[in-house]
N, C-alpha and C positions, 0 to 999 in steps of 0.2 A: 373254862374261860381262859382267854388267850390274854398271858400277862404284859402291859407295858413295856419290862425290859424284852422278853420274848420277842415283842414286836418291831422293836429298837434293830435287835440282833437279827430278822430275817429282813429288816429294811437296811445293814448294814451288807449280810450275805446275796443280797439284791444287786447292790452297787458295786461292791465287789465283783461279781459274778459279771456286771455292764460294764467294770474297767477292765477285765479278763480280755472281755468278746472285743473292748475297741482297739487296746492293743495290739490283739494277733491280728487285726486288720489293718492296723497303720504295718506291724509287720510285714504281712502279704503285697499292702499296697508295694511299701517301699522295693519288695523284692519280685515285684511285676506278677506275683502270684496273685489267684483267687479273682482275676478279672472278670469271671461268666457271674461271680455273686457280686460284687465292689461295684461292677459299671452293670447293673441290669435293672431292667426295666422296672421288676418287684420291687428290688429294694427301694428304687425310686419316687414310687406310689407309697409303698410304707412311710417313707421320710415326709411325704406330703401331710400325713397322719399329724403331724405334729400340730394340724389347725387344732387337732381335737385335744382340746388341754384340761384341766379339771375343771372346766366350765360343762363341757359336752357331758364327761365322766360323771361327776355330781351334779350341777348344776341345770342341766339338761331336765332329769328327774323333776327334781326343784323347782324349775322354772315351767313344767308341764301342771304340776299339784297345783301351781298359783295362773296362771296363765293360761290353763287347756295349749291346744295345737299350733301356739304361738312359736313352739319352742325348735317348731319346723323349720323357720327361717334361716336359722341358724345354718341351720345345713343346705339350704336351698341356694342362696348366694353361692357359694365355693360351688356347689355343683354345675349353676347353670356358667359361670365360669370354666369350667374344666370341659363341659361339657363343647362350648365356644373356644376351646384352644386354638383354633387356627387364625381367629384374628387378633387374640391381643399375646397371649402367654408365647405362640412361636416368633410373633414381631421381638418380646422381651427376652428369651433366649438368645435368640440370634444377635439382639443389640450385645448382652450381655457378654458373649463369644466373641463380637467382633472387637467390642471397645477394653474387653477385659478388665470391665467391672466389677467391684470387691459386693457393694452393698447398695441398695434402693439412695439413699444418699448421693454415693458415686456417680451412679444412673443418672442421675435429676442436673445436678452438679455437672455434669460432663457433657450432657445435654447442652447446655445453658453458658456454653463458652467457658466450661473447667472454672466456673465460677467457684470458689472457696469458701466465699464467703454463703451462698446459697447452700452450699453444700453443711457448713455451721448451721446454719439455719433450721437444713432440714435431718440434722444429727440432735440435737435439741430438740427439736418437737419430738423427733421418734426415742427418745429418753422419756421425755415428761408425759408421752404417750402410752410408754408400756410398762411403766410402773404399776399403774395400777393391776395391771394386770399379771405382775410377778408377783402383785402384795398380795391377790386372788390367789396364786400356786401356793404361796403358804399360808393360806388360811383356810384352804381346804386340807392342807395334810397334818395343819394342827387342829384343825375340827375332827379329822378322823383318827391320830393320835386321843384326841379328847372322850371319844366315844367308846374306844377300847382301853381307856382309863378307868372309867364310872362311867358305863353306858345308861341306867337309871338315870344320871342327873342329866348326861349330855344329849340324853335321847328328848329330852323335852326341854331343853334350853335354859336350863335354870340361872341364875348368876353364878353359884357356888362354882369356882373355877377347880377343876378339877386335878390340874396341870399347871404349871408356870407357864401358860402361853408365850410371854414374851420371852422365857429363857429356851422354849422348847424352837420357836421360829428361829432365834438366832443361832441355834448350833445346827437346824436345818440348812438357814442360809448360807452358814459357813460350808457345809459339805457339799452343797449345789456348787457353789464359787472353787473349793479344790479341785473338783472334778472338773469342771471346767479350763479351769485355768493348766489341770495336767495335759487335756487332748484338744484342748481350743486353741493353745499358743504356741503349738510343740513345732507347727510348721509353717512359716511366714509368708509363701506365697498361695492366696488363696485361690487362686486359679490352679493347685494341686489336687484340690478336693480335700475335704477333712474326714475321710473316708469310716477313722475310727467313729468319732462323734455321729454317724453318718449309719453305720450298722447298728450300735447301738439303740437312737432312734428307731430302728426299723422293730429290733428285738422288741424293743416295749412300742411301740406300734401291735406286735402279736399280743403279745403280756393284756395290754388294757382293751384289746379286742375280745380276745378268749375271757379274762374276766368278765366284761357288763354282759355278757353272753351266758355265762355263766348260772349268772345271777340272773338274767331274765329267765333262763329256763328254768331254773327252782323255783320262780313266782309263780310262773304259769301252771307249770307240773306239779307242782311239789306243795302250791300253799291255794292257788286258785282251782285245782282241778281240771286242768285241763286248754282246751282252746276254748273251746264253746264257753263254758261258765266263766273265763277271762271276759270274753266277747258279753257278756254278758251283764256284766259290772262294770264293763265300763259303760255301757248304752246306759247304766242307770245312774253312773258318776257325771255331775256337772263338766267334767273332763269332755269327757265323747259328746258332750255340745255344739254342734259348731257354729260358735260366735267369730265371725272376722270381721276384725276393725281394717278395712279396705288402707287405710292411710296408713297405719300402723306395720302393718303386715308388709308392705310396697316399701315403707323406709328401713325395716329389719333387713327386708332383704337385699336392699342397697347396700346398706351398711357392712352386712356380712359379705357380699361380695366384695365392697371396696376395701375390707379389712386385709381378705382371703390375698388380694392381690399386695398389698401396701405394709401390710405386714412385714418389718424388718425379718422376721426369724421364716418366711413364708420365703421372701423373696431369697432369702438365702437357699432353701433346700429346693426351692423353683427353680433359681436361674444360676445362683454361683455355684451350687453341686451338681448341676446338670449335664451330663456326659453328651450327651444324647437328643438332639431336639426329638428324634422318634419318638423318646421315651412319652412326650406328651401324647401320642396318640392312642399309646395302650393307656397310660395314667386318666386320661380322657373319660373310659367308658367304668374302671379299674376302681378309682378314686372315689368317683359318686356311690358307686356298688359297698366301699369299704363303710362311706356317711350311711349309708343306709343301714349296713348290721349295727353301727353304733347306734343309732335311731331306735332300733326294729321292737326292744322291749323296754323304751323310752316310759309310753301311758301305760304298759299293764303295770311296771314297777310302780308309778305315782298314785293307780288307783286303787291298787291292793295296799300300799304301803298308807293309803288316806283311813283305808276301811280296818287296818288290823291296828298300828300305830296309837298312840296316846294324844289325845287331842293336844297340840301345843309340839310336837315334836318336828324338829327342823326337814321340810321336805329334800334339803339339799340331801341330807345322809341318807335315804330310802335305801338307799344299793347296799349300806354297810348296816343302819339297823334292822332290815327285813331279816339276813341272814342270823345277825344274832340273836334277835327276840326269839327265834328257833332254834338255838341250840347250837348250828351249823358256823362252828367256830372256824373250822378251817376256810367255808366258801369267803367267809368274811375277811380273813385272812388274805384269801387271792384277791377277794375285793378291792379293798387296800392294797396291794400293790399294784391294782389298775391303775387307782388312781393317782398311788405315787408314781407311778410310771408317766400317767398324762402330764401330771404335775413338773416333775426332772427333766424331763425330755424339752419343754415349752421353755422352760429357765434356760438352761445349759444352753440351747439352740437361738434364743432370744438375747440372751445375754454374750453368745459369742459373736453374732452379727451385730450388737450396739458397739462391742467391743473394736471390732473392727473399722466402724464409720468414729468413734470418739478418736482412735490416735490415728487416723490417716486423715481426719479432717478437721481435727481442732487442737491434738498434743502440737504431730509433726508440724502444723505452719508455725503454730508460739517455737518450738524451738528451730526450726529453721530463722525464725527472725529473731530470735535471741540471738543464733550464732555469728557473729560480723563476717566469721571465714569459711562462713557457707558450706558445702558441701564437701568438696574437695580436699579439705583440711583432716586432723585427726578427731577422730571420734565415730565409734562403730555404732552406726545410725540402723545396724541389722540388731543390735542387742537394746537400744531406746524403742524401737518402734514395739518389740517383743514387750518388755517391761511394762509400756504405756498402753497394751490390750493387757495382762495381767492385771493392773491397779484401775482399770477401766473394767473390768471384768467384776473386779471389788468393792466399784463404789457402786454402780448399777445397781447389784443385788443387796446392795445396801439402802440406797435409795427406795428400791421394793420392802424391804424391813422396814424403815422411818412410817413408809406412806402405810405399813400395813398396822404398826403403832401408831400413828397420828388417829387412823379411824376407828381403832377401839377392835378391830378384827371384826367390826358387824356388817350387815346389810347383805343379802343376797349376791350366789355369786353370777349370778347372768346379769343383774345390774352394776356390777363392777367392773366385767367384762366388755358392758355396753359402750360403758364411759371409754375404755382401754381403743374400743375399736372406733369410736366417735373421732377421738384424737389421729391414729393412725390414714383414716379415711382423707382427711386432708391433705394427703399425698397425692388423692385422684387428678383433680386437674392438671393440675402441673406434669404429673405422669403419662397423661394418653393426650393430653397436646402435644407434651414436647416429641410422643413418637408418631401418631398423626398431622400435625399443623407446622407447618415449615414457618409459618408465620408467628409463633409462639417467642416468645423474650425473656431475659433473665430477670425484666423489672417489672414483667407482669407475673415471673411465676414467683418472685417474691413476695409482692404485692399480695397476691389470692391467698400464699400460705399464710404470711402476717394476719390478712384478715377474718380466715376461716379459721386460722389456731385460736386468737384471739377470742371469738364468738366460740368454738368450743370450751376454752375454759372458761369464759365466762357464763356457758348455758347449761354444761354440762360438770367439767371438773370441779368448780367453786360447789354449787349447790350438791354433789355429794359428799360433804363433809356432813352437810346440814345445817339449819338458818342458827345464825350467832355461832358459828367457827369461824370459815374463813371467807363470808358474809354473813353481813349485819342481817339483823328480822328485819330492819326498816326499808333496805334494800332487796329482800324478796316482796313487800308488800308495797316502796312507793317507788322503786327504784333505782338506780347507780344514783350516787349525788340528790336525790328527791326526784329526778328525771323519770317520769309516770312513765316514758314510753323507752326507758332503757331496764327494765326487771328481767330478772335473768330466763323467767317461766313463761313470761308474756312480752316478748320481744316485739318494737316498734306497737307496740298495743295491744296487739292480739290476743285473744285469752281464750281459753278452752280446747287449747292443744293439749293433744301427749305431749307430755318435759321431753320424751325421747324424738318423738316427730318434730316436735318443734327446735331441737336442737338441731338435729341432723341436716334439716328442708333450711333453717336459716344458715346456718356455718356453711354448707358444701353449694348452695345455689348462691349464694354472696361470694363464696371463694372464685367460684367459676365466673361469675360475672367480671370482679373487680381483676382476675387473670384476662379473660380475652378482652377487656376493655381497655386497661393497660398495654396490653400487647400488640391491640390495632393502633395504639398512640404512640408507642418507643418503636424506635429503629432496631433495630440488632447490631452487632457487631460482626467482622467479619469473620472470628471463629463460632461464633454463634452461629450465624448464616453456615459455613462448613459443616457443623457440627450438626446443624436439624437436617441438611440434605443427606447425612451420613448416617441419622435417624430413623426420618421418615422415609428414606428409600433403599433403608436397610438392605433390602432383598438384590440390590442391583450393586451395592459397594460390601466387600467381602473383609474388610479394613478400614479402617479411619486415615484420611489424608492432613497431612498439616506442611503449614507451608514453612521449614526451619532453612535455617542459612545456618549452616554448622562448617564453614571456613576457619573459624575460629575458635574451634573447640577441637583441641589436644585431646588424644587418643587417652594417653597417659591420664591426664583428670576427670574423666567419662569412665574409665578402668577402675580409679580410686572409688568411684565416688558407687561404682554397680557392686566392686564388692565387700562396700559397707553396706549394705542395703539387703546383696543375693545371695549375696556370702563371696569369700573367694573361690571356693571350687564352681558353683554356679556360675561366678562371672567368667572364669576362665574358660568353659564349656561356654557359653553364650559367644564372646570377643573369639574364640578360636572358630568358632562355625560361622561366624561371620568373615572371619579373615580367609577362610578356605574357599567361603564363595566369591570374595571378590579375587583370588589367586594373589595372597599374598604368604610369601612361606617364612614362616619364623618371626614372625612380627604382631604387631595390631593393627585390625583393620582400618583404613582411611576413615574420616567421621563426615560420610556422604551424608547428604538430607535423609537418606533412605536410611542406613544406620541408623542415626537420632532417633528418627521417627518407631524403627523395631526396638529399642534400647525404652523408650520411654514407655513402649506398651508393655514389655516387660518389667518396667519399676513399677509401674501402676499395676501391675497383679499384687504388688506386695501393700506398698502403700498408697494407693488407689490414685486417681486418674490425675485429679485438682493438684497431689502433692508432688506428684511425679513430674508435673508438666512445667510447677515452679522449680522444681529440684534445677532439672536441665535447664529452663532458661538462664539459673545463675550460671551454667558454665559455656551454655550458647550464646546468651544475650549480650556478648560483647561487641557484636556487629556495629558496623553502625547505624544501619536502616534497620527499624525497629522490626520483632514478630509481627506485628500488628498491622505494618503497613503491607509486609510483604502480604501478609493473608490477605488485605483489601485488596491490592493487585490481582492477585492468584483468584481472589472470590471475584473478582468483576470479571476478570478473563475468560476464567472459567464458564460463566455465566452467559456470555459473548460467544465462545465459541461453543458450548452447547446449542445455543439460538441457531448460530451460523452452520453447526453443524446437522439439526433436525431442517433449516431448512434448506442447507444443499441435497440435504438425503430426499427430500418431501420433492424436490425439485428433479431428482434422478429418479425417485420412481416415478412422477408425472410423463417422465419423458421416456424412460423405460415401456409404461405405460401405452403410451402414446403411440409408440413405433409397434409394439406389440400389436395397439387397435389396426393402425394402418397396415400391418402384414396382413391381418386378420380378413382385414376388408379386402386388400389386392387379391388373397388367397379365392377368398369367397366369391372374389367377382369372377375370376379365371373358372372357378367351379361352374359358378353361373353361367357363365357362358360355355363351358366344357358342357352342362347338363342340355343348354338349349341346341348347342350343335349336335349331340348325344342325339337329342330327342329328333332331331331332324334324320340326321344317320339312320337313326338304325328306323325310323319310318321310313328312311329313303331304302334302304339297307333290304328288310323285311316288303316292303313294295315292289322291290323291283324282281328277286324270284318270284314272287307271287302274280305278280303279272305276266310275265314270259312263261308261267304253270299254264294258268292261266287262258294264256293265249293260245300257245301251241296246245293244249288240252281240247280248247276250242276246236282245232286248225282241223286234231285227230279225229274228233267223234264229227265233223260237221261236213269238212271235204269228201266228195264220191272220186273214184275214182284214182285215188295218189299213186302214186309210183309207192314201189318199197322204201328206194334208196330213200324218198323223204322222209314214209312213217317212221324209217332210223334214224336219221337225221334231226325229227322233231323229238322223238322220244330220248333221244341223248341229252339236249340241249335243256328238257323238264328233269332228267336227273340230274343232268351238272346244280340246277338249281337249286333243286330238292338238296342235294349236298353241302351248297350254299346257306341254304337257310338253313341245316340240320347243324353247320358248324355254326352259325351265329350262336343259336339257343344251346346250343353244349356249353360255348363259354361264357356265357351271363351263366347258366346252373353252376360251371364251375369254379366262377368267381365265390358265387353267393354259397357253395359248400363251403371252400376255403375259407371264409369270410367267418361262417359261423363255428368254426371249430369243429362239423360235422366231418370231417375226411377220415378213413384212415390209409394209416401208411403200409406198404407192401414192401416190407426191413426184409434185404437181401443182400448177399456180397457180389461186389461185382469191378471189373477195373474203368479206373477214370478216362482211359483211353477207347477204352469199347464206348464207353455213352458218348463222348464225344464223336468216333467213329459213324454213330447211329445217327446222332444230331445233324451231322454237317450234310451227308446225302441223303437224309427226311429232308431239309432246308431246300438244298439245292439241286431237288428231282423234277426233273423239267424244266430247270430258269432258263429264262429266254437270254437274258447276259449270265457273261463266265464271269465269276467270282474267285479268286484266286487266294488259299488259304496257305496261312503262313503257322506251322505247328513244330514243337520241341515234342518229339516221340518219348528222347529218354526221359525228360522232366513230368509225361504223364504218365509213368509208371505209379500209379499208387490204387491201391485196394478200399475200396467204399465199401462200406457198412450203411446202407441208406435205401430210401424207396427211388430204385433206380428208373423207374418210368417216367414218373415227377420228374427228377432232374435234367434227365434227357428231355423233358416238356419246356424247361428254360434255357436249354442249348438251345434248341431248336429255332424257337423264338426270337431270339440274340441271333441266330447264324440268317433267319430267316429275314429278320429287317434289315440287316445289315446286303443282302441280297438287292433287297426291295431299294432301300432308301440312300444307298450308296451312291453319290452322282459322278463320282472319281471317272476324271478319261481308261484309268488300269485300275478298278477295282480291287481292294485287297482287304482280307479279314484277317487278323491276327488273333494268334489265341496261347498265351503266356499261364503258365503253370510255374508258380512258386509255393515255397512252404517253408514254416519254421516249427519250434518247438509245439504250438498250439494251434496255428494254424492254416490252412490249404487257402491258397487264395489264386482263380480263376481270370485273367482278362482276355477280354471280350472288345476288340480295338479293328475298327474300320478306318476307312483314308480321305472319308468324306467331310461334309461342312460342319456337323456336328451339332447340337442342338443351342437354340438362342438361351443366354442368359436368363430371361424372364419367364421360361419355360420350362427350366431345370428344376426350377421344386416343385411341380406338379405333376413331371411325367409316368409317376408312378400309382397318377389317381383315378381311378376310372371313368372308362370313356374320352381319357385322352385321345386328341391327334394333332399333332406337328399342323400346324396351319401354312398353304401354300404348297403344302406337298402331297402327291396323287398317289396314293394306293388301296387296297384292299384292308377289310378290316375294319372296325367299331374301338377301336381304342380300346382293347381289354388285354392284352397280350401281358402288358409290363403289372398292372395292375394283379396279372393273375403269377405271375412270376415273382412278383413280390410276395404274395400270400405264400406260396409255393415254400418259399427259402425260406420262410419266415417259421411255416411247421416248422423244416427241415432242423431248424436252430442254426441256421446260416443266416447271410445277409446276401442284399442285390443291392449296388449301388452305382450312382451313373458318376465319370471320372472327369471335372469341369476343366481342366488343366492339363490336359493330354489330346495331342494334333487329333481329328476327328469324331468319330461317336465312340466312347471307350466306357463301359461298363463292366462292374467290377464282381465276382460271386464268390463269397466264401463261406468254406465249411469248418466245423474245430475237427483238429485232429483227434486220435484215438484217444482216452480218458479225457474229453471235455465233454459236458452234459449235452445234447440238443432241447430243445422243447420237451415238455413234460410227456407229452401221448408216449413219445418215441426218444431212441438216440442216434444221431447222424456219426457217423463215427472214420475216419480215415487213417489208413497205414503202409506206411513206405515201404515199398517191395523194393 
């Protein structure tokens, strides 16, 4: 049997051993070492762990033995939550990064126009909130102390105390509160990360993992037999029933989600330790996986431990007396430190987040208005703010002691916990309005917290003491004041609710009501107004804007006042990187708006948003046009020219638009009518060999008698045609090959001067006018890498219309060869009229023809010379600003890619 002191001294070598591990991590942090474990995804998921506190750990058990499958919800909420990261936990991240916010307080506060006083408000509920549920951490680990005292009496809950309860929690709570107060206060800005506090966590995150694990496996294996014969007892335990109370079951798991999120010690290892928005997406799938091994031997421990157990023996302790009623002293042993682990971990992490929202939102404003000489004066406001989370750190978990004294250490611990998350829950509307609803108010989210706090302690916190504490019997039975329809169990009259449903349906549907009804009736302010556009549209402002006039704030008392607050070496590093960006050398920086505004989001890591914003105004606020007004300015302007600006923009694309349709249309009409003259063409086109075949085909087989010289004469005149029509249908197939990417290329080397050579007399073999070409020999020295036939097909073409379409009294073709580091470029320049404006962007489409001008041809020439260059990974383009018809063709030089089939490739001999 495992002695009391024994168990004292390995719960001492425990903690020990958790200040070891946080140490070398605040170490590693400070010295930029250990970053792949400090900032990684696991450990991030682990620290989430911290939902699971000795409620899950024992309780969970406990709450399965009395309740059956109820005990699911618990875990169901956080889930479907984590599961849903991307609409609310990354909006809360993101806010939390941008506004650099300390705690859910902060958050709400800072929301709500840096309201202070809101910020009091909701620093106070989440105290009187999670009290009970630090009174829960120690009276699970003096129930399990108790148990490994006189397991006999405490296995079946006798009076006989076994232990000094009260003396045993109080040198508990003392050691939760050192420890804390050693790695909770050691470093002032919490936007640093508490990296120690943080790995720790994660350590007993494994510890109370591997433990209920543990234990489940020796139930099933080691005392049930198996899986089957587990499976088996429970189908015959009222357990494996399943009763769901529909209403019941919908407000647990409300509850536990709006805890999961609301949770002071939640939102901290959610949003203020969070390196990483990713990290939510592994934690996402990671998180639920981890609820569920906590879960997985939740009913077989409750229903073995129902069947082997002493009738009367507390279901909460299953985990710890299954293993000892067998002997198995050591599992018992790890048992116990699962759930001192659940237990430590939820304090320490809960108590250093209240710690944080008590002196940055209700120490520092009392002593800021104590002080008449403000800021700037002496007093090192970095060593009060320290002090005032220490002695805050002290009364919390003292507060937890009182409440866990005041109720005698009884009643279950999932119903304690309930109450703990009842309270906290109240946080919801005022939370995902102010990041949702731009039209959300400081005096309605006051309003809803007032009045859902109010109806929580009145339906839930009063009546767990129980009737005649701290309500009369006459008041659960006739009501507040004899008022039949104010009783705390049958609110407004109602009766035959769950106490739990009924608290939760009236507290959080009255909060949220008397919130947005409020909220549709008040105005905002104009940092409010700011501050929900900075909110709700988080994803589009990367930073908070505020509108300060800082003319009159001295470098010098803005220096004093950051480092009593960031210390001097921090402030000095902060004012020197800000002087270096504005180029000032050896001095402090000018106190621009922009300044202020980075200097304040800076004091507000330390001493969060509300305090930091009053800080600077004392040494801003001397202007003489108030903050206030200027933000009204700034908020209506702003406002104004957003409008003005969405609808110049709304008005540039209409008109963008617009011009776009009508190119669209001119285009398509030019098509339209390129396709009808097309279709005419090439009927005329195709008609007219066909007919002269035709004819003189006739002429041959029908005339007796001809002469020779005729039957030569006609049968010339059927293959000129025959030729005629055989070039038409060549190039529609050749258009339509090129077109589909069906070509290939015939890659040879050959010089620029030869294919030109070949183009110009193919062009001009037989013209009936002389065309007079104008060429630079030495500038077409250059070596081609390319399918030389192709390109001499768009000399040709170029040399050949310019032939054709030239009306010049001295015809002249120019043909200009330049090149640079990338590329060859070809022009292609006649002396003629040159092509009409309105005709210039379409002459490269098929079936063009110049209108008004008489030649040979179906409009496919240019059409097909585009596809051509286009393989080639060159360009054809026509030259709008150059005397005549001037057309342009370039190829890349050597090391520039062509077109994927092939590469065109040119080099300077």
């Amino acid at each position: 049997m495992v002695s009391l002191n024994q168990l004292v001294m390995v719960c001492l070598l425990y903690v020990a051993g958790l200040f070891i591990v946080a140490f070398m991590a605040e170490r590693a942090a400070l010295k930029g070492q250990g970053g792949w474990l400090l900032r990684s995804p696991l450990v991030y998921t682990l620290s989430l762990s911290i939902y699971c506190t000795a409620w899950t750990f024992y309780g969970a058990v406990g709450y399965a033995a009395r309740s059956g499958l109820e005990y699911v919800t618990i875990y169901l909420g956080p889930s479907l939550v984590m599961i849903g990261w991307w609409w609310i936990l990354r909006r809360l991240v993101r806010i939390g990064r941008s506004q650099r916010v300390t705690s859910i307080a902060d958050l709400i506060s800072s929301r709500y126009g840096k309201s202070n006083t809101l910020a009091i408000v909701v620093t106070i509920m989440a105290v009187i909130g999670v009290t009970p549920y630090i009174a829960l951490q120690l009276q699970s680990v003096i129930l399990s102390l108790s148990i490994f005292a006189a397991p006999d009496t405490a296995l079946v809950g006798t009076e006989h105390e076994v232990i000094n309860k009260g003396q045993a929690a109080f040198w508990v709570a003392t050691g939760l509160a050192l420890f804390t107060v050693l790695f909770g206060t050691r470093n002032l800005n919490v936007n640093e990360r508490h990296h120690g506090v943080v790995i720790a966590v994660a350590v007993e995150a494994v510890v109370k993992l591997v433990a209920l694990l543990a234990v489940g496996i020796f139930v099933v294996w080691g005392l049930a037999g198996g899986v089957s014969e587990t499976l088996t007892r429970i189908d015959a335990s009222p357990i494996g029933e399943w009763h769901v109370q529909g209403s019941r079951w919908v407000a647990l798991t409300m509850l536990s989600a709006a805890a999961f999120l609301c949770l002071p010690r939640m939102f901290q290892v959610m949003v203020v330790e969070n390196d990483d928005e990713r990290y939510l997406q592994i934690a996402s799938w990671a998180f639920p996986l981890y609820l569920m091994l906590m879960s997985l031997f939740v009913v077989p421990i409750a229903v073995i431990g129902l069947d082997l157990m002493p009738v009367g023996s507390n279901p909460d302790l299953f985990v710890l007396s299954l293993p000892l009623s067998q002997g198995q002293n050591g599992l018992a042993m790890f048992s116990f430190l699962g759930g001192f682990s659940s237990a430590t971990s939820m304090v320490i992490v809960a108590t250093l987040a209240l710690s944080t929202m008590v002196s940055n939102h209700i120490v520092m404003p009392i002593w800021l208005a104590l002080r008449q000489d403000g800021a700037t004066q002496s007093g090192d406001v970095r060593n009060v703010v320290i002090l005032a989370r220490r002695v805050s750190i002290l009364l919390i978990i003292s507060l937890g002691f009182l409440y866990y004294r005041a109720s005698g250490g009884s009643g279950a611990l999932a119903a304690i916990g309930t109450i703990s998350f009842g309270g906290v829950a109240q946080f919801l509307p005022a939370l995902l309005g102010g990041i949702f609803w731009r039209g959300a108010t400081r005096m309605g989210a006051l309003c809803g917290l007032g009045t859902g706090f109010a109806l929580w302690v009145f339906t839930m916190l009063l009546p767990s003491f129980g009737p005649g504490t701290a309500l009369s019997v006459a008041t659960f039975e006739q009501g507040l004041a004899g008022i039949g329809w104010l009783r705390p169990e049958a609110l407004f009259g109602i009766d035959g609710l769950d106490p739990t449903v009924h608290a939760v349906v009236w507290s959080l549907s009255l909060n949220t009501l008397v919130f947005g009804l409020v909220s549709l009736f008040t105005f905002p302010d104009p940092v409010e107004r700011l501050q929900g556009a900075q909110f709700v549209n988080v994803f589009d402002h990367s930073s908070p804007t505020r509108g300060w006039t800082a003319s009159v704030a001295g470098s010098e008392d803005l220096m004093i006042m950051a480092q009593r607050i960031l210390g001097a070496a921090e402030a000095r590093v902060f004012f020197g990187a800000h002087s270096k960006a504005q180029g000032v050398n050896g001095g402090l920086p000018e106190p621009t708006p922009q300044f202020v505004q980075a200097l304040e989001r800076e004091l507000a890591a330390s001493v969060g948003a509300a305090t930091a914003h009053a800080m600077v105004a004392q040494i801003v606020g001397g202007t003489s046009v108030s903050v206030q007004d200027l933000l009204a300015v700034a908020d209506e302007s702003a406002q104004m020219l957003e409008y003005s600006s969405q609808l110049e923009a709304k008005s540039r694309e209409l008109s963008e638009t617009a011009a776009q349709l009508r190119n669209a249309n001119e285009k398509l009409t030019q098509l339209s009518l390129q396709k009808d003259s097309f279709l005419s063409q090439i009927s005329h086109e195709l008609r007219t060999p066909m007919t002269s075949i035709r004819s003189f085909s006739e002429i041959l087989r029908d005339a007796k008698g001809m002469k020779a010289a005729d039957k030569t004469r006609y049968a010339s005149i059927i293959h000129s045609e025959t030729i005629r029509l055989t070039r038409l249908l060549d190039d529609l197939l050749d258009l339509s090959v090129l077109e589909n990417g069906q070509v290939t290329l015939n890659m040879r080397n050959g010089k620029l001067a030869d294919v030109l050579d070949q183009a110009v007399i193919t062009a001009l073999a037989g013209a009936a006018r002389p065309l007079k070409i104008i060429r630079n020999k030495q500038a077409e020295a250059v070596t081609l890498t390319t399918d030389l036939d192709r390109l001499a097909q768009v000399f040709i073409n170029l040399a050949a219309n310019a032939q054709k379409y030239c009306r010049a009294d001295d015809p002249q073709f120019t043909i200009n060869v330049q090149h640079d580091q990338k590329t060859l470029t070809i022009d292609f320049i006649d002396n003629g009229d040159g092509i009409a404006t309105d005709a210039q962007a379409v002459i490269f489409e098929k079936f063009f023809r110049i209108s008004g001008v008489e030649g040979e041809g179906a409009g496919l020439g240019l059409a097909i010379c585009h596809e051509i260059m286009t393989r080639l990974g060159g360009d054809i383009t026509y030259l709008p600003r150059v005397a005549g018809t001037a057309f342009r063709v370039t190829l890349p030089l050597k090391g520039t890619n062509a077109k994927p089939e092939k590469r065109t490739l040119a080099t300077l001999t």
